[in-house]
C-alpha positions in Angstrom: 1.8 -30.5 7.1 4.3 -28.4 5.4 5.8 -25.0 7.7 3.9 -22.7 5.0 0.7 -24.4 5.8 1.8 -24.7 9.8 2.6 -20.2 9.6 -1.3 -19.4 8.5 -2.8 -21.6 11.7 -3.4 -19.4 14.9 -2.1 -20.3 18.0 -2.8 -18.6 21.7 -0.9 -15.3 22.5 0.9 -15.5 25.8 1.4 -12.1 26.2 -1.2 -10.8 25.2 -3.2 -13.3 26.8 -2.5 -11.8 30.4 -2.3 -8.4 29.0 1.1 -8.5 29.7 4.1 -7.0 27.5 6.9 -8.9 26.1 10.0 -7.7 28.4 7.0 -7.7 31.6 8.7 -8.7 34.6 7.7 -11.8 36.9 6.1 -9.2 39.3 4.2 -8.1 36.6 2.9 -11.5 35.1 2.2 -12.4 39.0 -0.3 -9.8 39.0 -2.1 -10.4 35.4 -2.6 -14.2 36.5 -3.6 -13.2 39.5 -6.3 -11.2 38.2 -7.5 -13.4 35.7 -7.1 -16.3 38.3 -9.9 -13.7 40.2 -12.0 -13.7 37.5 -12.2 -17.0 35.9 -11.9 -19.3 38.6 -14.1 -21.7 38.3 -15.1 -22.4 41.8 -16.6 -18.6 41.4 -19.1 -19.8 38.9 -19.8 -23.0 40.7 -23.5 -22.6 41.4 -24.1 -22.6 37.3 -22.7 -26.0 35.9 -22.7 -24.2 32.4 -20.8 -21.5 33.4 -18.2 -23.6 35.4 -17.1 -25.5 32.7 -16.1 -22.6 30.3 -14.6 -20.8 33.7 -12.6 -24.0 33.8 -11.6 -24.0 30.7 -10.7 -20.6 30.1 -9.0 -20.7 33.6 -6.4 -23.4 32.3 -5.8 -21.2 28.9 -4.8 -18.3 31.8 -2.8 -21.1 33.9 -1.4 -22.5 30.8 0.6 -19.2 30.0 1.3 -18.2 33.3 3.4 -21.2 33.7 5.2 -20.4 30.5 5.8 -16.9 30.9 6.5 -17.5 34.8 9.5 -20.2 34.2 12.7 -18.4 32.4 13.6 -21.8 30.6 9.8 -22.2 28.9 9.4 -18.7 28.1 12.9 -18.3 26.5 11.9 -21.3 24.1 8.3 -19.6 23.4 10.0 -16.4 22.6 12.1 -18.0 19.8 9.7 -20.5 18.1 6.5 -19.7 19.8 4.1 -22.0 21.1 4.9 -24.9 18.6 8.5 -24.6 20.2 7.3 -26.2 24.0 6.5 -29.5 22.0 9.1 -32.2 22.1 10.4 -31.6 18.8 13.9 -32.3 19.4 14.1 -30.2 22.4 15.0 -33.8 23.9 18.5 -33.1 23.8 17.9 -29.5 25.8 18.3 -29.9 29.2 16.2 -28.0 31.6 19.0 -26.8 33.7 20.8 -24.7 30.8 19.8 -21.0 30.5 17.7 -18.9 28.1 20.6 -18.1 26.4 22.2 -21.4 26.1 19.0 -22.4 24.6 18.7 -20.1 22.0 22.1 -21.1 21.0 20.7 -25.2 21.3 18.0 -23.6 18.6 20.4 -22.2 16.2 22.1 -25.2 15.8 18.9 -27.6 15.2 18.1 -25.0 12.9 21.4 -25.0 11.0 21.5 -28.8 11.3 17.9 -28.5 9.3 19.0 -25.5 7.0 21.7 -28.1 5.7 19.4 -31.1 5.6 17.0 -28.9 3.5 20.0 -28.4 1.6 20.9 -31.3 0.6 17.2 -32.0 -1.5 17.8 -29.1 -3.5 20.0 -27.7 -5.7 20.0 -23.6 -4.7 20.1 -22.0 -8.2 21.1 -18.7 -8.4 21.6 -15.9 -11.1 21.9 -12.6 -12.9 21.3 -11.4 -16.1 23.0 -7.8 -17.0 21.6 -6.5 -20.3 23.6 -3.1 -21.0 22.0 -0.5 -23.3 23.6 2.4 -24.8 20.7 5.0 -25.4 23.2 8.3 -25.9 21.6 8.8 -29.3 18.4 9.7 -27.5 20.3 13.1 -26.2 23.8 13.6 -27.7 22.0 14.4 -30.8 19.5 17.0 -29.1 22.7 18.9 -27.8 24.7 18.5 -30.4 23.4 18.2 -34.0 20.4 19.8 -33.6 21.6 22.1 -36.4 21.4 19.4 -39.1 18.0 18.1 -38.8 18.5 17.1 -42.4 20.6 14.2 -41.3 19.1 13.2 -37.9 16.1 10.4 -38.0 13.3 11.0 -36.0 13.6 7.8 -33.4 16.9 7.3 -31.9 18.9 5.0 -32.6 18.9 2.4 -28.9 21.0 -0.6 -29.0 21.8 -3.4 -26.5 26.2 -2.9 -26.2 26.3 -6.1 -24.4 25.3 -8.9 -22.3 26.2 -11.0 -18.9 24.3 -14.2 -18.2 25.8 -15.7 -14.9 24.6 -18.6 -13.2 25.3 -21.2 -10.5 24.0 -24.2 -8.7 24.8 -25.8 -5.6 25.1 -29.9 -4.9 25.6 -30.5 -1.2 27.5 -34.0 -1.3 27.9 -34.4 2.7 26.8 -31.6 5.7 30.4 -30.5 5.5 31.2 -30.7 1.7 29.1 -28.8 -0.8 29.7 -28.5 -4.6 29.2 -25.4 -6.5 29.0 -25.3 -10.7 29.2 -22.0 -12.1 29.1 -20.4 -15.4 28.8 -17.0 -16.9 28.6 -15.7 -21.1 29.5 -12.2 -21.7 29.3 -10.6 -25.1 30.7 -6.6 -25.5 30.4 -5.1 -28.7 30.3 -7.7 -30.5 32.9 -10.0 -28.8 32.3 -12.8 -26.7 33.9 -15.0 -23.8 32.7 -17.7 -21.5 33.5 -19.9 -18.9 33.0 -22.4 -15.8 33.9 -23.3 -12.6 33.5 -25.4 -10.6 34.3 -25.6 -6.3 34.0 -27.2 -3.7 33.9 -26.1 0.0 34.7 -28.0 3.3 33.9 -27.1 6.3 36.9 -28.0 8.1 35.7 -27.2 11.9 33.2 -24.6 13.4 35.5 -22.1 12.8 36.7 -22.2 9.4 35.9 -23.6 5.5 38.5 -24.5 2.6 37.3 -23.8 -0.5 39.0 -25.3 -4.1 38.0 -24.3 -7.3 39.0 -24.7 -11.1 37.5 -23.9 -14.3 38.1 -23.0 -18.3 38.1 -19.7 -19.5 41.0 -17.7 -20.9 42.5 -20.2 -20.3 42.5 -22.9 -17.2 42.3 -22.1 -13.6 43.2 -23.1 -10.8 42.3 -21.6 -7.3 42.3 -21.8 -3.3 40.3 -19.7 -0.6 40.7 -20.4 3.2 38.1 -18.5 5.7 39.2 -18.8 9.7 37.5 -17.3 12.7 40.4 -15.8 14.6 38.6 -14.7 17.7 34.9 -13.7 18.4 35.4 -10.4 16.9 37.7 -10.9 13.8 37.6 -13.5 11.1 40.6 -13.7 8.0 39.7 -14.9 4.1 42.2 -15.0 1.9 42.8 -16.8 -1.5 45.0 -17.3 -4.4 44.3 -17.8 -8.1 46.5 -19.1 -11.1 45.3 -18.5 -14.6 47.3 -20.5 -17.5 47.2 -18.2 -20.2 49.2 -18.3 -23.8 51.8 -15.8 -22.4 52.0 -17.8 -19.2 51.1 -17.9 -15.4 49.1 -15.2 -14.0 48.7 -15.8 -10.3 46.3 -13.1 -8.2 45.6 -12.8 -4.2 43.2 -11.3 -2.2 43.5 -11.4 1.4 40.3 -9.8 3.9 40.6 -9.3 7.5 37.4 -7.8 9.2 36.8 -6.8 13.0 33.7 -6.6 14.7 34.3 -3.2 16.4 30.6 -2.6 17.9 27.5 -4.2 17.9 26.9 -2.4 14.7 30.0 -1.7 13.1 32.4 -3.9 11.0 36.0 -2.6 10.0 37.6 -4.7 6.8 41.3 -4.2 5.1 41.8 -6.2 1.7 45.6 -6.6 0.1 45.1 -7.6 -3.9 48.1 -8.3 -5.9 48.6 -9.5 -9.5 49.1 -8.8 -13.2 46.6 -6.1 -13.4 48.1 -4.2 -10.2 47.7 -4.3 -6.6 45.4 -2.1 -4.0 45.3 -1.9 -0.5 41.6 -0.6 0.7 39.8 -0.1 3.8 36.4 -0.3 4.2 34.0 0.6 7.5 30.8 -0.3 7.5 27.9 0.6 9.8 24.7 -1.1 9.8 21.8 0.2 12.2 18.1 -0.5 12.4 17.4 3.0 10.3 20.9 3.6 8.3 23.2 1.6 7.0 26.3 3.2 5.3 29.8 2.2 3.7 33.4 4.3 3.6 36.1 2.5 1.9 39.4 3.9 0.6 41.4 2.4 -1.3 45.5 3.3 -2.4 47.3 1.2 -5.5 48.0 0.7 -8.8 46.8 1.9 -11.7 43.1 3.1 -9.3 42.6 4.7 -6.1 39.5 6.5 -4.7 37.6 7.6 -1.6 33.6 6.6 -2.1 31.1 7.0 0.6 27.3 5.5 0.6 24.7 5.8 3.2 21.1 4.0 2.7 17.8 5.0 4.7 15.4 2.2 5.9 12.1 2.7 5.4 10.4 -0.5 6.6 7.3 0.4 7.4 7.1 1.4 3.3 9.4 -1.4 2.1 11.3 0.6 1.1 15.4 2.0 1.2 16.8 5.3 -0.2 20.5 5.1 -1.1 23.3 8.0 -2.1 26.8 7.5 -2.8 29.7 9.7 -4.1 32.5 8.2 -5.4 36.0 10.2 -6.2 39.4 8.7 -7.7 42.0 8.4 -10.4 39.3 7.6 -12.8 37.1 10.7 -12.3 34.2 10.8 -10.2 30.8 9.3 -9.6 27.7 10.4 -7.8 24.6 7.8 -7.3 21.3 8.3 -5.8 18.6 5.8 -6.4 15.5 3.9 -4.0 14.6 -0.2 -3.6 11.3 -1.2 -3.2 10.0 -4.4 -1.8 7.2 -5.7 -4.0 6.7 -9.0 -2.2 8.2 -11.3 0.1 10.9 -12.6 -2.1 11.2 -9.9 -4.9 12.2 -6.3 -5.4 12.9 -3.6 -7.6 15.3 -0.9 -7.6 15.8 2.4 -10.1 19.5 4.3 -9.8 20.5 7.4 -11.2 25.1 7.3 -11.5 26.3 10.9 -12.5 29.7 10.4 -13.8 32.9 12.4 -15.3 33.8 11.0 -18.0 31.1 8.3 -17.6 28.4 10.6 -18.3 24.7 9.7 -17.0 23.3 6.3 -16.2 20.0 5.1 -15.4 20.2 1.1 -13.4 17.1 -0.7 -13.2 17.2 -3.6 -11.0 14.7 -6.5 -10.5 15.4 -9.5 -7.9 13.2 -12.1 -7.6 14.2 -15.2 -4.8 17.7 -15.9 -6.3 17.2 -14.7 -9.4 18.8 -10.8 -10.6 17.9 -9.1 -13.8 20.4 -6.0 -13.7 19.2 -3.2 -16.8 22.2 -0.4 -16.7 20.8 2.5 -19.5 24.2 4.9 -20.6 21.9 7.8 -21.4 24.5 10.5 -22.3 28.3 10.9 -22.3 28.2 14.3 -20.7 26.3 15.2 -17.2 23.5 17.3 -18.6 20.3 18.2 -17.1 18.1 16.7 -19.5 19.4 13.1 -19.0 19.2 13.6 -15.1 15.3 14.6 -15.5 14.3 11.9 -17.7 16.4 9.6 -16.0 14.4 10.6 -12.3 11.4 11.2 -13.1 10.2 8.3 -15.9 11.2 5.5 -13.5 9.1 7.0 -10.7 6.1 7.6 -13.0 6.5 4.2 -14.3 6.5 2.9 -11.3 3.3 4.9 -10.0 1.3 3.5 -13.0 2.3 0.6 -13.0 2.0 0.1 -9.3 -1.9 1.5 -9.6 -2.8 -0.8 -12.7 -1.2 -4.2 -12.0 0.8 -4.4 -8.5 -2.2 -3.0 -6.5 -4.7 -5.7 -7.9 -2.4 -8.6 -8.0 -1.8 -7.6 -3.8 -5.4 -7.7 -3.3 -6.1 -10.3 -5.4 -3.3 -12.3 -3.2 -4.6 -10.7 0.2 -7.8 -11.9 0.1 -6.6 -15.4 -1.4 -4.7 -15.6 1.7 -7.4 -14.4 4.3 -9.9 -17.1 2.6 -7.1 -19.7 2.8 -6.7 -18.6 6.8 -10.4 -19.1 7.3 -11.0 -22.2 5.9 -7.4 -23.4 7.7 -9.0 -22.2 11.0 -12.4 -22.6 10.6 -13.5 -24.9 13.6 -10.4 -22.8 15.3 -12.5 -19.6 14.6 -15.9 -20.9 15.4 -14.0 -22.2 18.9 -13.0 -18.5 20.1 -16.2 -17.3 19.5 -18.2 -19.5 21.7 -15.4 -19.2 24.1 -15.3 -15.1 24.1 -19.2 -15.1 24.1 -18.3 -17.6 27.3 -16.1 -15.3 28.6 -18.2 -12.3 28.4 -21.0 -13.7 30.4 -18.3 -15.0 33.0 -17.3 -11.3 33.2 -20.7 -9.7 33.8 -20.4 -10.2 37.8 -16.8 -8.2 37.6 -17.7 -5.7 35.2 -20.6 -4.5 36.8 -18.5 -4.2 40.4 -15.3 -2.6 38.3 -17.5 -0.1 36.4 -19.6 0.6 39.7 -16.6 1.6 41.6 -15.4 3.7 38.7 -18.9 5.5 38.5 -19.0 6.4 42.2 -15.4 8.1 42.1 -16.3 9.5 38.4 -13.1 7.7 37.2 -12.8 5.4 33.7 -16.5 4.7 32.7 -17.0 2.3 29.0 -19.7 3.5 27.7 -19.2 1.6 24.5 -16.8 -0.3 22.6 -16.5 -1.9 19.1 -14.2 -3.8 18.1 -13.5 -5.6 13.8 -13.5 -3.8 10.5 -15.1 -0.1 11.5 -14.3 3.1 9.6 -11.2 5.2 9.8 -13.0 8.2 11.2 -15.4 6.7 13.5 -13.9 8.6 16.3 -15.6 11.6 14.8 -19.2 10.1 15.4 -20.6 9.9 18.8 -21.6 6.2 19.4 -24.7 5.1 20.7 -24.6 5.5 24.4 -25.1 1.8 26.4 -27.7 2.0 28.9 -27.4 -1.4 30.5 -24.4 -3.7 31.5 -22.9 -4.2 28.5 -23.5 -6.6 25.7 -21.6 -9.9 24.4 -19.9 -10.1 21.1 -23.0 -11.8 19.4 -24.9 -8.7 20.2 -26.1 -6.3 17.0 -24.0 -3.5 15.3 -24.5 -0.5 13.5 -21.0 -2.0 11.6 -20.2 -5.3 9.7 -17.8 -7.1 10.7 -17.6 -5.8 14.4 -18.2 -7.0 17.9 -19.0 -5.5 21.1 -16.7 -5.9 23.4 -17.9 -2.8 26.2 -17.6 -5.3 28.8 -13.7 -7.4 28.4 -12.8 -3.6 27.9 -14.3 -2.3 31.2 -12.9 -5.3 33.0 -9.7 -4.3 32.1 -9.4 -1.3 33.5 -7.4 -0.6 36.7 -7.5 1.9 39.3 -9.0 4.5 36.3 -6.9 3.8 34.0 -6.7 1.2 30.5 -3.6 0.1 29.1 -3.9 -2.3 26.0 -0.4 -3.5 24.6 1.0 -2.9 21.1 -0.6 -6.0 19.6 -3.3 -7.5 18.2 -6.6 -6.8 20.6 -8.3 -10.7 19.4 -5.9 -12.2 21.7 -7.7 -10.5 24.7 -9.8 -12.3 27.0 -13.7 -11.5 25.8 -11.9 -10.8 22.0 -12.0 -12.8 19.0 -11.4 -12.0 15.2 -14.8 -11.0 13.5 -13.4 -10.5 10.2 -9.9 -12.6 9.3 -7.3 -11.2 7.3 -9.0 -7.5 7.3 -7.9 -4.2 8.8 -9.4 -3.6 11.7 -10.0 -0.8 14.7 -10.9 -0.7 18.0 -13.3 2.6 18.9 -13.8 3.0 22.7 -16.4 5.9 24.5 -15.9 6.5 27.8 -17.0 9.2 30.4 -13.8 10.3 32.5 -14.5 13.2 35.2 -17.5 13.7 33.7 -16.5 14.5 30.3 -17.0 12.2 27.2 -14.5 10.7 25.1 -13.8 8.8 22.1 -10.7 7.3 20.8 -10.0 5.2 17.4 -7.1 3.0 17.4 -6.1 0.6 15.1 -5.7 -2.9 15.7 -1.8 -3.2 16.6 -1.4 0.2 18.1 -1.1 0.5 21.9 -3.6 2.7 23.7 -3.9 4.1 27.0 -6.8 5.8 28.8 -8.2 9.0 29.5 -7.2 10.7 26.7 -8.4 13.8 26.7 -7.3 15.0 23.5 -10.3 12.5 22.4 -12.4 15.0 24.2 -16.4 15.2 21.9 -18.7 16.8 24.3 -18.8 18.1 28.1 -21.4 16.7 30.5 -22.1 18.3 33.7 
């Protein structure tokens, strides 16, 4: 089976097995499996041979991940690759006695070793197209010749200036040696050039590649690049062109040196020399979970600037802000723009440049996989206001239409192509965890009604009720049926679709008056399964604490911890 089709099958949660969080400490996991061990033993349920055997079972699912989470060695592999990881699978060659970290680092290198393996089977095509269009008739003559409406025609006159088409292929010939054929067209008002290259790099040692390229242009060309690792925090690239032109030799150099000066920030200074002048520019560059910005500075011949550009994450919207101001000998720039993440492998991005002399420029973007189709739009020669509207506020209109009329049904479309594909993957998986939470449930009954009696007497954490699958957003605002027994099992009836009852895991759960569910999906729990694959779903929990109702909403993922009493519906006395 291919990894695609291995990523939609579900597999046992540890953590959230035992209840226990993912930096828990042994003390911690002790306790869980203790618990459990309490609860599920099956020499507890031995006077019921039905019973015993899903206690036994469900016991070695609880053993099972305390002895993965309990041994440093097992549960640093389950961290990085999950359960799939503990299978020989060329963790052979891992010896038992290396620590967490130095298996990590064992991982990393299986997984380069397959990265270049995968490599060599295909070929790694990437490119851009860069279609430029000069729209300044659109309002140059609004501005300026709106006097002579004699001579103006009524649509503007739009016109593609010029074109890019770059692309590139790769041919690994050995794991150290790789090929690389490139090739771009360019056309600019009219004129054209070409060319192609072609490289190839070696990877000399761990800590360095040599790279050799030539191709035919202007001209032939002939070049060499070096990369070296100088220390664990610093790395050098340099390299050297010769062009052959008509008038003779041009050689060019660029030389990089970057150090790692935190765990977040890289520092770079680049030397360029040649025909067309020579810079020296320095460039720091921060990178954070929220922010990642960019100051260079650069001093030569014939340019020099200052720029700055800071980006916001967004990635619980898919989404990144970006401004950058940009001052030098050529004038000044000033960019604000957003990138949106459409899918896994493809995104869009609008820009808005502000420019003196450059005028205003709107950039659309569109990357899908390896493949870049750049739009730049030269609006108007002069920084009016507008240019700047249209420029703003058509691309976010756009994008709201066309989000609502063809993004938003493909997604769905997709979404529920994926949860049918899930179910059918996992269907005897799926039918499995229900018979086994229904199992568990009834295993439970015997602590559940000891846990919730103690809770009563002291008028601590009572469940009342608790639902659990594909319930409404607001259902915290609707006082749930009270339960009047000792809870029901997951096949019982629902006022929902889609929804089981799960009063009596959640009761058992609770410790010394007090709930605590992790930050994770709640069908991992013992007495839990997943009533409704691939949907959105909510877990709603009633409970009496001092005498006083509650209710609480949550949805799945989201941590919760009870009493709340902000959940506070009614007062009993």
């Amino acid at each position: 089976m291919d990894e695609e089709g291995e990523s939609i099958l579900l597999e046992d949660n540890y953590y959230q097995l035992l209840n226990v969080s993912k930096t828990a400490s042994l003390e911690e996991i002790n306790s869980a499996y203790r618990r459990f061990s309490r609860m599920f033993h099956p020499d507890k349920h031995s006077t019921d041979p039905n019973k015993q055997k899903w206690a036994e079972q469900i016991f070695n699912k609880v053993k099972e991940a305390y002895e993965v989470l309990s041994d440093s060695h097992k549960r640093a592999i389950y961290d990085t690759l999950g359960k799939r990881g503990l299978e020989v699978d060329g963790w052979e060659v891992i010896f038992r006695t290396r620590t967490p970290r130095e298996i990590r680092e064992e991982y990393e290198r299986l997984k380069r070793e397959r990265e270049e393996r995968r490599l060599q089977q295909s070929a790694n095509p990437r490119g851009t197209i860069t279609l430029s269009i000069n729209a300044t008739d659109m309002f140059t003559k609004y501005y300026d010749e709106y006097e002579i409406m004699e001579e103006t025609t009524v649509i503007p006159n739009i016109e593609v200036s010029g074109m890019t088409i770059q692309q590139s292929i790769d041919a690994p010939v050995t794991l150290r040696n790789t090929m690389t054929l490139s090739g771009n067209i360019s056309t600019q008002n009219g004129i054209g050039t070409g060319s192609i290259n072609m490289c190839n790099r070696h990877l000399s040692s761990e800590k360095g590649w040599t790279e050799v390229e030539c191709g035919i242009g202007n001209g032939p060309l002939l070049g060499v690049k070096l990369f070296r690792t100088l220390s664990r925090l610093m790395f050098l690239n340099c390299g050297t062109v010769l062009q052959f032109t008509s008038r003779g030799i041009s050689p060019s150099f660029v030389s990089t040196l970057a150090l790692q000066l935190d765990a977040h920030s890289v520092g770079y200074l680049t030397y360029r020399a040649g025909n067309q002048g020579s810079s020296m520019t320095s460039i720091y560059v921060r990178d954070s979970e929220k922010y990642h910005s960019n100051t260079a500075i650069q001093i030569g011949n014939p340019h020099s600037f200052i720029s700055f550009n800071v980006m916001r994450k967004l990635p619980q919207h898919d989404l990144k802000l970006r401004l950058a101001v940009k001052f030098g000998t050529f004038g000044a720039i000033a960019e604000y723009g957003a990138e949106k993440k459409v899918s896994q492998n493809s995104s869009v991005s609008a820009a808005v440049m502000l420019g003196v002399p450059s005028g205003v420029m709107l950039k659309l973007k569109w990357t899908c996989s390896s493949q870049t189709i750049v739009v730049p739009i030269h609006l108007c020669e002069e920084v009016m206001p507008s240019p700047v509207f249209y420029a703003t506020v058509v691309p976010l209109v756009s994008w709201m239409i066309l989000k609502k009329i063809v993004l938003d049904p493909i997604a769905r479309e997709r979404q529920e192509r994926e949860r049918q594909r899930s179910m059918e993957a996992n269907f005897e998986r799926l039918q499995e965890m229900q018979r086994q939470a229904r199992a568990t449930v009834e295993l439970m009954r015997e602590t559940y009604s000891r846990i919730r009696s103690h809770e009563d007497k002291k008028k601590g954490l009572v469940i009342l009720k608790a639902l659990y699958g594909k319930l409404p957003a607001d259902t915290s605002s609707h006082v749930i049926p009270e339960q009047t027994g000792d809870g029901v099992s997951p096949e019982s009836p629902s006022p929902y679709s889609d929804v089981i009852d799960v009063t009596i895991p959640v009761q058992c759960l609770v410790k010394d008056s007090r709930l605590e569910l992790l930050e994770a999906s709640k069908s991992e729990l013992p007495g839990f399964y997943d009533p409704c694959v691939g949907e959105d779903k909510h877990l709603t929990v009633q409970y009496m604490f001092h005498n006083n109702l509650h209710c609480c909403t949550v949805p799945d993922n989201q941590a919760i911890v009870l009493p709340r009493n902000n959940h506070r519906i009614k007062n009993r006395s």
